[in-house]
Backbone bond lengths (Angstrom), bond angles and torsions (degrees), N, CA, C in turn:
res aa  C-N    CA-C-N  psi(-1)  N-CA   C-N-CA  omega(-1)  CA-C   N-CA-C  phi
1 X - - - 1.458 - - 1.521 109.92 -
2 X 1.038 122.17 141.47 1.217 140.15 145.29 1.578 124.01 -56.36
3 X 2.122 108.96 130.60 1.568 114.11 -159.97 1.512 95.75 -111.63
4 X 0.942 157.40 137.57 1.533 142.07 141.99 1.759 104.41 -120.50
5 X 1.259 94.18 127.99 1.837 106.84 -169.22 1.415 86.44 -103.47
6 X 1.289 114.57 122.44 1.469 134.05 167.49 1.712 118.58 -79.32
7 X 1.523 126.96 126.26 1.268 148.46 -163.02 1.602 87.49 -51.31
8 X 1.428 127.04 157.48 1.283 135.45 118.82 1.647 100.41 86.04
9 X 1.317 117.90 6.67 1.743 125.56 162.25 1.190 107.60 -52.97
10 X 1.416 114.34 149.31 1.416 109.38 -166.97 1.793 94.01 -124.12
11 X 1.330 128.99 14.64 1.616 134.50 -164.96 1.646 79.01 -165.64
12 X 1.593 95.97 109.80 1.703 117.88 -179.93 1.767 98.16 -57.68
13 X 1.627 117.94 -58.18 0.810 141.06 179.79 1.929 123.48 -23.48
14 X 1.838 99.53 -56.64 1.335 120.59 172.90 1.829 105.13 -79.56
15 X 0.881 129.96 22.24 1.156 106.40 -158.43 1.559 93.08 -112.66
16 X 1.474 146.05 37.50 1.396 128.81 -173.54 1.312 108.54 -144.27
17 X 1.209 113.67 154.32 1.938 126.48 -165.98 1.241 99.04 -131.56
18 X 1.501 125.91 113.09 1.561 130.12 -178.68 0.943 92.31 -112.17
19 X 1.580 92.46 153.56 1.988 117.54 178.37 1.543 92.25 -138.70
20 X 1.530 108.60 137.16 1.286 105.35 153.54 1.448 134.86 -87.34
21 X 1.369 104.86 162.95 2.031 96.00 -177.24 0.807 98.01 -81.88
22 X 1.233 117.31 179.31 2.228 140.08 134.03 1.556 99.26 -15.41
23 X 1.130 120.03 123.78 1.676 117.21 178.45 1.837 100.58 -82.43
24 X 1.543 92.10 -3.55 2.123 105.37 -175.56 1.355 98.00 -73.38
25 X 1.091 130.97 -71.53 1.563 144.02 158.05 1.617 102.39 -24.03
26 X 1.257 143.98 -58.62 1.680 103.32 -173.11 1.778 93.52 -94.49
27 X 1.167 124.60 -20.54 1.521 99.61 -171.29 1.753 110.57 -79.21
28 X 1.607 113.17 16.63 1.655 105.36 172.98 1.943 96.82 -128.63
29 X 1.328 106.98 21.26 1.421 99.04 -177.25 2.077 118.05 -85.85
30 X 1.264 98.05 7.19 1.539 101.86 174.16 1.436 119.24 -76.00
31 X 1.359 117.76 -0.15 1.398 130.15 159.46 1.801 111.67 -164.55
32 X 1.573 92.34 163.35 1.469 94.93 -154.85 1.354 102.17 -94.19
33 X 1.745 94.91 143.69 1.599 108.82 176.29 1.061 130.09 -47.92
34 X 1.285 134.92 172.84 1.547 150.30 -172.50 1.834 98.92 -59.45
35 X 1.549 107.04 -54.52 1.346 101.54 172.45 1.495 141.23 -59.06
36 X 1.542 83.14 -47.60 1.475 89.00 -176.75 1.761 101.64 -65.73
37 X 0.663 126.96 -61.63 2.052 127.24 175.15 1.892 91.38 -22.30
38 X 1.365 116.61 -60.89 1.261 127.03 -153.82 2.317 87.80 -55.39
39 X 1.515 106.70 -57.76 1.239 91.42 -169.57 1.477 101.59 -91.31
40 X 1.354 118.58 65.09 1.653 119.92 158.29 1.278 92.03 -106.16
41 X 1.306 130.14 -27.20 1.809 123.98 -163.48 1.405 87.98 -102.35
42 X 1.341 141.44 62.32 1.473 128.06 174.44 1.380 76.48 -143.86
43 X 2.233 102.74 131.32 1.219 128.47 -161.93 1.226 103.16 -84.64
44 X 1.435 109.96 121.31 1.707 115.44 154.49 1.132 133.53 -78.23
45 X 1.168 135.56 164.70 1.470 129.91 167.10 1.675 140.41 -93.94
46 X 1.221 110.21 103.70 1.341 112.72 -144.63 1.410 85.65 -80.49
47 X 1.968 109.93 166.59 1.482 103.09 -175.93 1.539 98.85 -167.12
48 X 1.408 120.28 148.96 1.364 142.56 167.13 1.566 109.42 -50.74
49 X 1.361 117.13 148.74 1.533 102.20 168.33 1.251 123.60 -75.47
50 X 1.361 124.15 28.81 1.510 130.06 157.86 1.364 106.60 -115.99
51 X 1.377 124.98 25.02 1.206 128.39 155.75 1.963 129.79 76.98
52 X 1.758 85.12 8.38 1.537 104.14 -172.94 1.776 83.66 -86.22
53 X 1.484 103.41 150.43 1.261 147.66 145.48 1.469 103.08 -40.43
54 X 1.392 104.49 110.44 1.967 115.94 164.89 1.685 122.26 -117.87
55 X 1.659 100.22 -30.98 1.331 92.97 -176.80 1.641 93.88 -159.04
56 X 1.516 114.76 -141.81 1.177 136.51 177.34 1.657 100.86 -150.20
57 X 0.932 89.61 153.03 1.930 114.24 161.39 1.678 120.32 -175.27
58 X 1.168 106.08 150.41 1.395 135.22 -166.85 1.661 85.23 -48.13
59 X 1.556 104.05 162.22 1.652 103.65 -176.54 1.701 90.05 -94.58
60 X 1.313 143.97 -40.04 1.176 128.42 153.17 1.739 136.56 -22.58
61 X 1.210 83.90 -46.19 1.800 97.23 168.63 1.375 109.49 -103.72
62 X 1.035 129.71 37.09 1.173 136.98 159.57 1.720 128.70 -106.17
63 X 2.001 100.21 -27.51 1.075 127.05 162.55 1.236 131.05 -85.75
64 X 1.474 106.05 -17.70 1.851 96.33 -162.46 1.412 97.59 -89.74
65 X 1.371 98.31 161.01 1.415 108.56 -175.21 1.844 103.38 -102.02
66 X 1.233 116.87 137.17 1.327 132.56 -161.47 1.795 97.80 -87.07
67 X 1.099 122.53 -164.24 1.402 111.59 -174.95 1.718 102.39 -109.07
68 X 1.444 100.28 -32.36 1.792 81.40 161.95 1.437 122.56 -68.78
69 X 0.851 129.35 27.07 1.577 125.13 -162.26 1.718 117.07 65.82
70 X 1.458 126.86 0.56 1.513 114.46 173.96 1.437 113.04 -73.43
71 X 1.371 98.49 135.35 1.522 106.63 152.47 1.548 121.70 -112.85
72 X 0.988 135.45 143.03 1.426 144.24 -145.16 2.214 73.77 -89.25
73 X 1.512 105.32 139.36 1.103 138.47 -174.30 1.638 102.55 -86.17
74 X 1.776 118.67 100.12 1.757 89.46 166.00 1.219 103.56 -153.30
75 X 1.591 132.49 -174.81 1.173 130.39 -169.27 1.046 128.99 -96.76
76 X 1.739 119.29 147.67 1.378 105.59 -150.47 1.697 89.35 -144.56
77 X 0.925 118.34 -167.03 1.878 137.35 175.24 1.884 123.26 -155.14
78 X 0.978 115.22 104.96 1.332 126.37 154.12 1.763 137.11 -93.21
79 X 1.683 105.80 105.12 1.570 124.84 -158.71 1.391 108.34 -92.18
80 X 1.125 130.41 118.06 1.205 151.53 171.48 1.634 113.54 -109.21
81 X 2.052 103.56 86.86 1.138 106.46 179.70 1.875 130.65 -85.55
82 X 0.433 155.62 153.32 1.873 152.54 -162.42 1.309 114.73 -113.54
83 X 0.962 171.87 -44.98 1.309 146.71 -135.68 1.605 115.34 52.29
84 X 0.984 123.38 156.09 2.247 127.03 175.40 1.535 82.61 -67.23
85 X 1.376 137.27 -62.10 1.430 119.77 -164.64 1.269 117.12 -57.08
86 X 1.514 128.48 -19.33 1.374 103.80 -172.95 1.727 102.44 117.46
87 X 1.348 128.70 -22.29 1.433 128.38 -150.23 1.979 83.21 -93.26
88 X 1.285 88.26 167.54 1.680 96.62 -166.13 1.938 96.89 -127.61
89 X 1.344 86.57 133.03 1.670 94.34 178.15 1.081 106.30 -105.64
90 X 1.828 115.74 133.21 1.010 154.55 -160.98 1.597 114.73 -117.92
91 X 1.531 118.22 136.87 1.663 107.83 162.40 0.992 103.86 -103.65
92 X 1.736 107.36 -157.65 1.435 137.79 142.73 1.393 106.20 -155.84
93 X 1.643 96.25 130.60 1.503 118.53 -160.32 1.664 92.05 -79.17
94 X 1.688 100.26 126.50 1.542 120.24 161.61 1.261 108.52 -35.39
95 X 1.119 125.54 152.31 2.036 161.02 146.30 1.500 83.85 -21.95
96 X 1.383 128.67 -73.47 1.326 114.88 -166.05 1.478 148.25 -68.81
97 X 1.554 83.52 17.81 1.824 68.29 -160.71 1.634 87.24 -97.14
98 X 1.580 89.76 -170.50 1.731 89.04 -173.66 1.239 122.74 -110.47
99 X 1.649 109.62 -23.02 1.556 109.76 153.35 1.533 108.71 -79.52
100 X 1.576 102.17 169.16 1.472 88.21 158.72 1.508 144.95 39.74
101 X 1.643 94.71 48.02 1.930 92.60 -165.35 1.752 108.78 -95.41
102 X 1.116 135.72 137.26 1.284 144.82 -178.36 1.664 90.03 66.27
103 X 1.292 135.79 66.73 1.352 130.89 142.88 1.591 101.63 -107.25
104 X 1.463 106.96 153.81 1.222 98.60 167.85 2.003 111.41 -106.26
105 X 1.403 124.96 155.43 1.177 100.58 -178.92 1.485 82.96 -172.94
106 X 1.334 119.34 -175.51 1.405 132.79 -159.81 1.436 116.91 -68.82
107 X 1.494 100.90 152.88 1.686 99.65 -172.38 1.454 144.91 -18.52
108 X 1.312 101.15 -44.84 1.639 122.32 171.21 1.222 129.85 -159.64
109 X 1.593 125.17 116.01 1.252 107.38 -163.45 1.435 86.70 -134.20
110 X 1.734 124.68 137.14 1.309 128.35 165.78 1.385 96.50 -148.38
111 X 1.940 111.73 -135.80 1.056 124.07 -135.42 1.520 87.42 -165.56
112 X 1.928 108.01 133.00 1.433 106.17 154.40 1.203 114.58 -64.98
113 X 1.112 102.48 161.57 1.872 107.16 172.81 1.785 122.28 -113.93
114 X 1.070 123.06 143.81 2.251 108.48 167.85 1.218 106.98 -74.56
115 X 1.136 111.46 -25.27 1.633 119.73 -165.81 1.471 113.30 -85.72
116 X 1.637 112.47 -2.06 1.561 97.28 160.07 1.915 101.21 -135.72
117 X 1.153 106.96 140.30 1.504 116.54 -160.81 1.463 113.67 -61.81
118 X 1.443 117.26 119.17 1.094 126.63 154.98 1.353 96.75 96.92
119 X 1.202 121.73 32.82 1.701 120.78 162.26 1.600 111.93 -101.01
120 X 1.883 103.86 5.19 1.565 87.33 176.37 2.247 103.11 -102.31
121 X 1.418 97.60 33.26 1.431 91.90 -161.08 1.794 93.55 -86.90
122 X 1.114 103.81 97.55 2.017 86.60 -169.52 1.314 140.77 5.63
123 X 1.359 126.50 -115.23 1.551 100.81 173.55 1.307 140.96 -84.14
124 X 1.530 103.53 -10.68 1.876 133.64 163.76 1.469 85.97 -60.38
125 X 1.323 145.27 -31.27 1.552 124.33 -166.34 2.009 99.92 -105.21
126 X 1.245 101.56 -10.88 1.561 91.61 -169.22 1.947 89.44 -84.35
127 X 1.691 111.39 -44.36 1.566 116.24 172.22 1.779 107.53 -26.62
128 X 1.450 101.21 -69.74 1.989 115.17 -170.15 1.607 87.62 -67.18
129 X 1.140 155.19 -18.18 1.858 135.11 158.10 1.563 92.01 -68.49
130 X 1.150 135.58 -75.37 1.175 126.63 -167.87 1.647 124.97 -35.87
131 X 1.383 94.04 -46.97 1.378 103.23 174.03 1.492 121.28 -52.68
132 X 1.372 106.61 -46.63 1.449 131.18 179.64 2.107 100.83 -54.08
133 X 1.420 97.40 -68.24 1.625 112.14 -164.90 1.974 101.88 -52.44
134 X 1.229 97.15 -33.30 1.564 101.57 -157.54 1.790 97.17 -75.46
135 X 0.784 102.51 -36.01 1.781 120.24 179.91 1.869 102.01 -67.05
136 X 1.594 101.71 -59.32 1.268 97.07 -176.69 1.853 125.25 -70.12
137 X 1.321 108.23 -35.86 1.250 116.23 170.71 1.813 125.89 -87.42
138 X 1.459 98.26 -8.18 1.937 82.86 -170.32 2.245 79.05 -147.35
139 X 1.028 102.44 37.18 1.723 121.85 177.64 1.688 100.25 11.37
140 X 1.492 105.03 43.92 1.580 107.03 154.53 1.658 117.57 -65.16
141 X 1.720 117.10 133.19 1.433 110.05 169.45 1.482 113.84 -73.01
142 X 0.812 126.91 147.36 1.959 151.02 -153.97 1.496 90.82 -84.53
143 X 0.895 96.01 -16.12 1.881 95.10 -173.17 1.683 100.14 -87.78
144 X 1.196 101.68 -26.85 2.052 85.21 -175.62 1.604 95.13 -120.62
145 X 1.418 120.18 53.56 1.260 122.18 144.11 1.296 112.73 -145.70
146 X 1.561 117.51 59.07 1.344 106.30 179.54 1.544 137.66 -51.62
147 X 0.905 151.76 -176.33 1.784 145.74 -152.73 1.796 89.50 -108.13
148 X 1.344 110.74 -42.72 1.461 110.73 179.90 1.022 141.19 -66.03
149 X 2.079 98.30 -23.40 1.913 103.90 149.29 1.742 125.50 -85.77
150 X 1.175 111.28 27.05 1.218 130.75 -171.68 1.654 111.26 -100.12
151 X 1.534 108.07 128.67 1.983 84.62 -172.19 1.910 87.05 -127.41
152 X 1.196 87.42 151.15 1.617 85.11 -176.78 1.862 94.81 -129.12
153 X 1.932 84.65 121.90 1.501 110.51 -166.01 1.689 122.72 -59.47
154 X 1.990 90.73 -63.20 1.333 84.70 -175.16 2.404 85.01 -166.16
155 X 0.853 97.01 -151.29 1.418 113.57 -170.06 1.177 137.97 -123.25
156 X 1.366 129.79 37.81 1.884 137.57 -162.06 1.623 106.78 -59.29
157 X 1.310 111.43 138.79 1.475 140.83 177.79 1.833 110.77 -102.40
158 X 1.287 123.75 105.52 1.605 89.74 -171.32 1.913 88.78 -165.67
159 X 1.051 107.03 148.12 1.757 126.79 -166.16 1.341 112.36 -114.43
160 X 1.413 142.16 115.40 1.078 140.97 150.22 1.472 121.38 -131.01
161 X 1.591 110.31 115.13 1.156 132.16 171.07 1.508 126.44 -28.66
162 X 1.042 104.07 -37.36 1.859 117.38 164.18 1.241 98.15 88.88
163 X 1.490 105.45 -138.21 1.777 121.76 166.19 1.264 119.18 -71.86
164 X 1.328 118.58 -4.86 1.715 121.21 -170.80 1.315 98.79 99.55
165 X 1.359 145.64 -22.18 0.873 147.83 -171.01 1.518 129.94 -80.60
166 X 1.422 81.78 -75.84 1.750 128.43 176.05 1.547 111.29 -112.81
167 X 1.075 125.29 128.42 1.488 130.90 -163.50 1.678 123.03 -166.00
168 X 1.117 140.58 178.71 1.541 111.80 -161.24 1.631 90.25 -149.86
169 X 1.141 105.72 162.20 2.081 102.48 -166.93 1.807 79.45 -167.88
170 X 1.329 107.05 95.83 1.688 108.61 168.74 1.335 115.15 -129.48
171 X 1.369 127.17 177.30 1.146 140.66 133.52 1.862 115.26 -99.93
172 X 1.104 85.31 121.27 1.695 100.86 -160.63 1.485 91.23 -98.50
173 X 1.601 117.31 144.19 1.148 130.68 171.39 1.358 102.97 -111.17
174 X 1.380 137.38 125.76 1.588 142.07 159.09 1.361 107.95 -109.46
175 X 1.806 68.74 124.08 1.656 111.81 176.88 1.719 97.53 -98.89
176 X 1.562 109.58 140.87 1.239 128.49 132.21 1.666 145.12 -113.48
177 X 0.773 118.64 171.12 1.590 121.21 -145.84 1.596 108.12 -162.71
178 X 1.495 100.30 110.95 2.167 86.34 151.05 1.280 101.75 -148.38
179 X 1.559 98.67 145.53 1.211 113.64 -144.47 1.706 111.67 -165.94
180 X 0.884 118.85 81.29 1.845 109.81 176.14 1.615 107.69 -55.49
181 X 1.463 113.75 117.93 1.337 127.74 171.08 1.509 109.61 -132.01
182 X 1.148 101.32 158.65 1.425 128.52 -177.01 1.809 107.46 -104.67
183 X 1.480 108.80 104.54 1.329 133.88 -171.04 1.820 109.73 -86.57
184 X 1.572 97.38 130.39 1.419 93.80 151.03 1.698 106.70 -158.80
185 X 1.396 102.18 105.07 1.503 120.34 -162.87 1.299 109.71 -77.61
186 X 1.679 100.39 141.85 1.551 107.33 -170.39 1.474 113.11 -74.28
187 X 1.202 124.49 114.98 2.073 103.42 170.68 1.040 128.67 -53.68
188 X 1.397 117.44 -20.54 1.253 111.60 171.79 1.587 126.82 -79.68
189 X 1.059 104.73 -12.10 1.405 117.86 175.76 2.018 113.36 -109.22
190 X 1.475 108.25 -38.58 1.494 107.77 163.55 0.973 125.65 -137.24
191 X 1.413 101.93 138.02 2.019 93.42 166.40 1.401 130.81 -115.05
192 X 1.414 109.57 12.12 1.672 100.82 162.11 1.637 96.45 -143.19
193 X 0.740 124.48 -179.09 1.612 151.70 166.33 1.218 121.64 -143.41
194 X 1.093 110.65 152.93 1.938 124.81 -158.20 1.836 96.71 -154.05
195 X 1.620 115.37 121.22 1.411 127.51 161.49 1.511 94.50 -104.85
196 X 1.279 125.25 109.56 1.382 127.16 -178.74 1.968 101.42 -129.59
197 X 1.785 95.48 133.97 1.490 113.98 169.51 0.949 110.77 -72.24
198 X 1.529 116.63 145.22 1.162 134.24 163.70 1.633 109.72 -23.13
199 X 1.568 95.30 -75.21 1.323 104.29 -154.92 1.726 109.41 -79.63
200 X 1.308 109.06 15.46 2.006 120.09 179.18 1.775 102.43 -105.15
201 X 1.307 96.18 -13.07 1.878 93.43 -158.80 1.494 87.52 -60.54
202 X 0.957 149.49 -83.94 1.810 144.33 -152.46 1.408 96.22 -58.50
203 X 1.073 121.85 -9.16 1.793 110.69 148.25 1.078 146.42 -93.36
204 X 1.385 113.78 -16.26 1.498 147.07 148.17 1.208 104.47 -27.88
205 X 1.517 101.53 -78.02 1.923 120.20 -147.44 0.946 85.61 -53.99
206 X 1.952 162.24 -81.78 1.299 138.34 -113.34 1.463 93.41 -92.88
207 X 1.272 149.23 -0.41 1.632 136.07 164.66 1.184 109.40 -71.21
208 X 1.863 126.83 -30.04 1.298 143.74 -168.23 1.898 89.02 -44.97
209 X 1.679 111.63 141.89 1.439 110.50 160.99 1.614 90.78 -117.74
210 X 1.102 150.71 47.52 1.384 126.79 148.58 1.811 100.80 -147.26
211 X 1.669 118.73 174.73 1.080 97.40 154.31 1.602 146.75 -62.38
212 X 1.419 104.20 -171.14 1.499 112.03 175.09 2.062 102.09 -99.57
213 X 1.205 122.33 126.46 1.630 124.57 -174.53 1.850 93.41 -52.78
214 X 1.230 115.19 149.68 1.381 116.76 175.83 1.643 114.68 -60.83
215 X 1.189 119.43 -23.88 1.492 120.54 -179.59 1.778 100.95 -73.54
216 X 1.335 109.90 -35.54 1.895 91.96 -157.28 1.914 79.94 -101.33
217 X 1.251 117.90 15.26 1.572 106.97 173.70 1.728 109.85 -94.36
218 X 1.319 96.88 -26.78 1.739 104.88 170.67 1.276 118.98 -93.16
219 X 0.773 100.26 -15.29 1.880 108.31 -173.83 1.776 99.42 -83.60
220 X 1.477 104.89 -29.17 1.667 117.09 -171.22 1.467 99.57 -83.50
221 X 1.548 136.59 -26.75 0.851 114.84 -175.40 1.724 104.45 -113.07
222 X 0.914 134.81 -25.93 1.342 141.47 174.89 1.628 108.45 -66.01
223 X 1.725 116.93 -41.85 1.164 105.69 -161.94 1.613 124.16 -116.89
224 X 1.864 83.42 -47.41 1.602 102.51 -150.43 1.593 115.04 -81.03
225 X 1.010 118.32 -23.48 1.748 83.37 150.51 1.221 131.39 -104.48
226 X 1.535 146.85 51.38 0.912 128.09 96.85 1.461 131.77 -57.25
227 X 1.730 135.49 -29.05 0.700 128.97 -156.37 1.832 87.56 -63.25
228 X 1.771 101.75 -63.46 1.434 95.73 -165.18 1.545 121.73 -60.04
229 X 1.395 120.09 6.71 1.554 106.23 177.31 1.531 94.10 -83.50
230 X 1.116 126.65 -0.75 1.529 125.38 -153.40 1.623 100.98 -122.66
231 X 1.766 112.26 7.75 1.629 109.14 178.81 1.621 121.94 -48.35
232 X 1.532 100.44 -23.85 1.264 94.59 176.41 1.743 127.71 -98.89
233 X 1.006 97.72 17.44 1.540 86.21 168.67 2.061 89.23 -163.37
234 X 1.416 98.43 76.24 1.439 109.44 169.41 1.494 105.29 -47.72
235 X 1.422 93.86 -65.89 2.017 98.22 -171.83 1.408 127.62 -19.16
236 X 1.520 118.00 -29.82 1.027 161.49 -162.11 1.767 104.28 -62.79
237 X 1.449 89.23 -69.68 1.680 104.40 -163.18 1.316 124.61 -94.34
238 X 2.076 99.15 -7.79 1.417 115.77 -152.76 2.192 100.81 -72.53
239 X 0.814 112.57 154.20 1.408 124.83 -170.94 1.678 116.53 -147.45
240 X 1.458 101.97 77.55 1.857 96.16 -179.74 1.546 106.21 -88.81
241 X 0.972 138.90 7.97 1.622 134.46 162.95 1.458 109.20 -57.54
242 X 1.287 100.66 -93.41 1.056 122.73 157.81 1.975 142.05 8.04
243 X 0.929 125.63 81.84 1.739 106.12 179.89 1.689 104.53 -109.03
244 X 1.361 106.84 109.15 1.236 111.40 177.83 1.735 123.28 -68.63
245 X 1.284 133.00 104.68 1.237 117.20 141.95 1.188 160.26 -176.27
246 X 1.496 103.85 -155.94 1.374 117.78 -142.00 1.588 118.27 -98.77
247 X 1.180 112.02 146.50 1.526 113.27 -173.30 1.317 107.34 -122.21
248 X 1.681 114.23 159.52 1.369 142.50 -169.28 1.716 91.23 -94.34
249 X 1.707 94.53 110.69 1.816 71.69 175.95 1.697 92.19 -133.72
């Protein structure tokens, strides 16, 4: 189902509008679709911990976890879109995916790609993935998220083992964004959505029934609200030197 938390509720409790999905979508989610398989072989960008470009690998082999515990290091993006009020949109990742399935965590989180042009141009190329992911997963038109209202914060470094299996080892670029758009989210990629206030979020989290993905769980406590008390004057806080990070402790 689909969540949308309405601005300015005064009973956390009353405040939610469910939709159900395709009942097709969870009764075929015990293995992954034709597509999703299709974008496991779509090339990521593997990278040094100074964030230079070394190679490519499959986004499948980008996740699995090796038997020493390595995961191949590569670059990634996490989008934190706004609303004009200020409220921050939230998912929860569909049954299907293969990292991270039923976590809930920040608006959009993927991966540049080689395989579509000019997403390896630093953060002008991580913006055009975003553009791409935000369209494909929450069916925003490309036209009302241009790359130029897009501010890119700073740079997180951060490792999680996953299931033992599948697990994620990036340098994450955070993007922010506000922006009133008109949503229509993929099921295969989400199944709830959350517009959550500033000042409701520590009321939010205990209705949550699944976890938080390890990236928007460090980013939540290391970063993100200051970032958002500070939506209005990003320029402010932004830091591209810098790659912050953060550990699972």
């Amino acid at each position: 189902m689909f969540t949308t938390l309405l601005r300015n509720a005064s009973n956390i409790s009353k405040t939610y509008i469910k939709r159900n999905l395709s009942s097709a979508v969870a009764a075929n989610n015990k293995q992954l679709d034709p597509q999703h398989e299709a974008m496991l072989k779509d090339q990521c960008f593997l990278v040094d911990e100074s964030d230079n470009i070394i190679g490519q690998a499959s986004k499948k082999d980008c996740h699995l976890v090796q038997e020493d515990g390595h995961i191949p290091l590569h670059r990634a993006f996490s989008m934190f879109l706004f609303n004009n009020h200020g409220d921050l949109l939230l998912q929860k990742r569909s049954s299907e995916k293969l990292t991270y399935p039923d976590c809930y965590t920040n608006t959009c989180c993927s991966h540049p790609l080689a395989n579509f042009p000019g997403e390896d141009e630093g953060d002008v190329g991580i913006k055009k993935a975003a553009q791409r992911r935000l369209n494909h997963e929450l069916g925003i038109a490309i036209e009302t998220i241009p790359i130029e209202k897009m501010h890119y914060i700073t740079r997180v470094h951060y490792k999680d083992q996953g299931n033992g299996k599948y697990g994620e080892h990036e340098i994450d670029y955070i993007l922010f964004m506000q922006q009133d758009v008109k949503l229509k989210p993929n099921p295969q990629e989400v199944s709830e959505i959350s517009f959550v206030p500033r000042k409701e979020f520590d009321d939010f989290v205990p209705t949550l029934t699944g976890q938080w993905t390890p990236w928007f769980a460090l980013i939540l406590k290391h970063r993100l609200k200051f970032w958002w008390d500070n939506l209005d004057k990003l320029q402010e806080i932004t830091d591209h030197k810098k790659i912050l990070k953060f550990k699972n402790e």
